[in-house]
N, C-alpha and C positions, 0 to 999 in steps of 0.2 A: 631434514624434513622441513614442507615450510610450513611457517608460522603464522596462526590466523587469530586475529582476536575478534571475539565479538560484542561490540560496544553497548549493553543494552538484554535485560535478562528478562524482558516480557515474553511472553507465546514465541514471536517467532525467533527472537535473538535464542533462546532456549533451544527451540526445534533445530535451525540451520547449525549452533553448535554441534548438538547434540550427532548430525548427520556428518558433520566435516568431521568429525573428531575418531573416525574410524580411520581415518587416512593422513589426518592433518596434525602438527602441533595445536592444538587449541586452547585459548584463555576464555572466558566469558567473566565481564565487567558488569557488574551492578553496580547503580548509583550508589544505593542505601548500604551502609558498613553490615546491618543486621540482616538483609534478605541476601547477602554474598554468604555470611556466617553460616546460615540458616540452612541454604541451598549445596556448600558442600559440606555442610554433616549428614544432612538427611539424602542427597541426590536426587532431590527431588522440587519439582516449581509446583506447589500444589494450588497456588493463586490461579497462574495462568497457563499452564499445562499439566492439570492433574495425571495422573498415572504413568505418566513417561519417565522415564531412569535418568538419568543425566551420567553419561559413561563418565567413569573413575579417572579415566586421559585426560579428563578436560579442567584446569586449572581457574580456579571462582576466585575474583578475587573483586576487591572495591576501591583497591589503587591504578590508576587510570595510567601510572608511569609501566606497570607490570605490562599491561595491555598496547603500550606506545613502543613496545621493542619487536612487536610484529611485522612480517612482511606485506600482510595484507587486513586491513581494517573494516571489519564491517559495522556500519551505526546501525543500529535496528531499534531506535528511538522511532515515536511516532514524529509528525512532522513538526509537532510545533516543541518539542523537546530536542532539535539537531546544534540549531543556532547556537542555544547553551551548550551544549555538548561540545561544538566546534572548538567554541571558544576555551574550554578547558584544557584541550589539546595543545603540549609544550612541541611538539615532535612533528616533524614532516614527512610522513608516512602514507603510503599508498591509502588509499580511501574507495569505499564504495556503501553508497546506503538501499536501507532496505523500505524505507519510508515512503509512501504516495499521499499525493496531495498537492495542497496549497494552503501554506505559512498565513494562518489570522491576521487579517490588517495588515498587511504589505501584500499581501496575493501572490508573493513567490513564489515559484517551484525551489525544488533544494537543492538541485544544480546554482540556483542563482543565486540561494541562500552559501551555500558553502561556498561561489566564488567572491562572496562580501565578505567572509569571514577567513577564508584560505588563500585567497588572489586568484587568478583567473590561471596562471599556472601549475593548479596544484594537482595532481595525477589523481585522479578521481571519475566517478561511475556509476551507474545504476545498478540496480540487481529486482528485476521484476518479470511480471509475470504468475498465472495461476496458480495460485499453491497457498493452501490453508495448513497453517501452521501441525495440527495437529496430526494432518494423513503424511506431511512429511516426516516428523518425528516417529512415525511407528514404519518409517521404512515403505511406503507407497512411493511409486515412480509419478517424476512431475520433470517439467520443462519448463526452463526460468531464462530471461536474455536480459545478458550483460551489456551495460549500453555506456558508451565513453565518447568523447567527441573526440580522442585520439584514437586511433585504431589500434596500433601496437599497445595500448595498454590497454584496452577492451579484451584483446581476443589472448594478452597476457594474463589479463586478473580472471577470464572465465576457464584457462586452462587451469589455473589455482583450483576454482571448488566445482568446475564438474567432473561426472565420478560418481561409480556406485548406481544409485537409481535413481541421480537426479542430474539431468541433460542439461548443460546450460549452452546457448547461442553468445552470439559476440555483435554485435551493433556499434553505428557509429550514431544514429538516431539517437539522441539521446532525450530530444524536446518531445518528439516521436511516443519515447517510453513512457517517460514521465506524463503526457498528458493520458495519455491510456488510461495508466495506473492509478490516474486520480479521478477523471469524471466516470469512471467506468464503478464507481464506490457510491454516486450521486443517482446512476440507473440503479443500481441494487436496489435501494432505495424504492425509487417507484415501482418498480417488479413485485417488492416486495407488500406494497400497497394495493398492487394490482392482485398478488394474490391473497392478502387481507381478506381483500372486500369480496372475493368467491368471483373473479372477472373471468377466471380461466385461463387455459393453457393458450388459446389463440390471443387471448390478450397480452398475457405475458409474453409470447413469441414477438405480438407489436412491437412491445414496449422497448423490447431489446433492440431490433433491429433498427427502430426509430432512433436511441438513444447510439446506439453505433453510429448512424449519422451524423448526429450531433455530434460524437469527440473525432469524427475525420475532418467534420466540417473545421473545430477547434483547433485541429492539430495541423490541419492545410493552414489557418489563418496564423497561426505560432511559428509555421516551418518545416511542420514534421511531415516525415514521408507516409504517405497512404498504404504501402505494405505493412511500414509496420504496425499503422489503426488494425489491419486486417491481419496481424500477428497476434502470436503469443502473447504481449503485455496490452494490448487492445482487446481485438474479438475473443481469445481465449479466456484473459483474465475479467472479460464482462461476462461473459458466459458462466461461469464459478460462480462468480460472485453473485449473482441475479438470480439464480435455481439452486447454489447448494445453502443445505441446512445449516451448514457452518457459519455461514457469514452472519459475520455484524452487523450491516449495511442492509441485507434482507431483510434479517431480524426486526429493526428499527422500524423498515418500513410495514411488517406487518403489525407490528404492535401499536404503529398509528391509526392505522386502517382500524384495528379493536377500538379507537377513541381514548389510547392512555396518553399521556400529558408525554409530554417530549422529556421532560428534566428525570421523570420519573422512571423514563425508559432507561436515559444513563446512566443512571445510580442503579439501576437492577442489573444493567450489562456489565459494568465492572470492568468493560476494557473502553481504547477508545476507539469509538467508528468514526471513520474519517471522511465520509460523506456526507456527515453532519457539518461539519468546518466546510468542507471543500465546496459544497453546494452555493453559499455566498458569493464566495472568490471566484468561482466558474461564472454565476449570474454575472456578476458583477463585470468580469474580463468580456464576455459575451457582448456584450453592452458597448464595452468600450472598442471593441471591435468589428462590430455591427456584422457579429457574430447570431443565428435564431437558433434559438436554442429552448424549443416550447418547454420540451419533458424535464429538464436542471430548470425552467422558469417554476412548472407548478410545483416540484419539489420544494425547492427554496421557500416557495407563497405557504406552502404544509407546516414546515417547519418555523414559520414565522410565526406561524397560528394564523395567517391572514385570507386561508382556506381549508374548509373541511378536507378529507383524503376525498369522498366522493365527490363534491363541487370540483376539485381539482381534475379529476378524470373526466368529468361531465364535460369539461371548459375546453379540455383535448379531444374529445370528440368532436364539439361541436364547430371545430378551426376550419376554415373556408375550404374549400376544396384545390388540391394541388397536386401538378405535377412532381412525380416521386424523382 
């Protein structure tokens, strides 16, 4: 049977165990010696996915050598917890993370993070795409694509965990994936402002499709291919993420729109939303790219405090008029 570890016992390290372990050898690794303890007596993550079972298959543990004898690796750290993670890896083991984004103060994606830290040869991957941790954990059908800059281990490591009721595609795109998966967490955001402030369903509709511009425009200037902006871990996973109740990234942005303090937000959220990070590193890349990218500008200026949520909507309306 093969052997899958999951590096990371947050929401979705939990969820995607939890689904492979019908079919798969599975381990899940928590940093913390007490929340590995916790998690297989009770069978349960009530932190960050209450009421989900954690099948009895699946081996909890918080030595990272137990989890280094697997065939296939998953990190499900968020992004700015990979780096450390890499680096505690003694074993050269297949890899694929589950993390989107851009790495604080250096602006990496984690493909580039992990070739700093693994070498530019190390068999390694994405895993993105639409899917909120908790509909996959109770068994909802979702479509996730595996993305590797080598082909044979792409469409090797997505025949490992699709299966069941969760489809996974195979990509070589892999700049493609990863920019999707992270500024598409910086739309939520404004979506989620947008419906804050009571702007509506036509506004929200804007906002998205405006913001899909923006990360083709990103992903053209990066390298990525335009199908797969207009795939699964772009248009699909922006679409989630911007309209369902689940998201963090929503969440945030309506709760700025209410006028609550950003710091205030994250300490009530209790996990992390990574369109709070990412929205800098995006401006910021934008920039140096001479990349436009209005809707991740007034986000960013929100989140600075350097604009109310309305001024910021206000100021995108009022942008000159342009050929779409």
């Amino acid at each position: 049977m093969t052997r899958v570890a999951v590096l990371g016992a947050g929401a979705w390290g939990t969820s995607i165990a939890s689904v492979l372990a019908a079919r798969l050898d599975v381990t899940l690794w928590a940093r913390d010696p007490a929340q590995a303890e916790a998690l297989a007596r009770s069978r349960r993550n009530e932190r960050y996915l209450p009421g989900v079972e954690i099948p009895a298959a699946i081996k909890v543990t918080s030595n990272l050598a137990d989890a280094e004898a697997a065939d296939l690796m998953l990190a499900a750290t968020p992004v700015g917890g990979l780096r450390d993670l890499l680096r505690k890896l003694k074993k050269e083991s297949s890899l694929v993370w589950l993390c989107k984004g851009f790495e604080q103060g250096t602006g990496l994606l984690p493909h580039q993070i992990v070739e700093q830290t693994l070498g530019a040869g190390a068999r390694c991957g994405a895993l993105s795409g639409p899917s909120f941790a908790e509909e996959v954990a109770r068994g909802l059908p979702c479509a996730l694509t595996l993305a590797a800059r080598d082909a044979a281990f792409a469409r090797e490591a997505a025949a490992m965990v699709h299966g069941g009721r969760m489809r996974v595609y195979y990509s070589t795109d892999l700049v493609g994936v990863e920019i999707g998966g992270a500024v598409k967490n910086v739309m939520a955001i404004a979506a989620g402002i947008s419906d804050g402030l009571g702007l509506g369903h036509n506004a929200r509709a804007a906002l998205i499709t405006r913001g899909l511009a923006e990360i083709a425009r990103l992903g053209a200037a990066m390298g990525g291919q335009a199908e797969t902006i207009f795939g699964l871990t772009g248009a699909g996973d922006l679409i989630l993420t911007a309209t369902g109740d689940l998201s963090r990234n929503r969440r945030v942005g309506l709760q700025l729109a209410q006028g609550l303090a950003l710091q205030k937000i994250l300490d009530q959220l209790g996990h992390v939303a990574e369109g709070v990070y990412t929205a800098r590193e995006v401006a910021k890349l934008a920039r140096e790219r001479g990349v436009e990218m209005p809707v991740t500008d007034a986000v960013n200026a929100v989140l600075e405090g350097k604009l109310l949520p309305a001024t910021a909507v206000e100021r995108l309306l009022a942008r000159d008029l342009k050929r779409e």
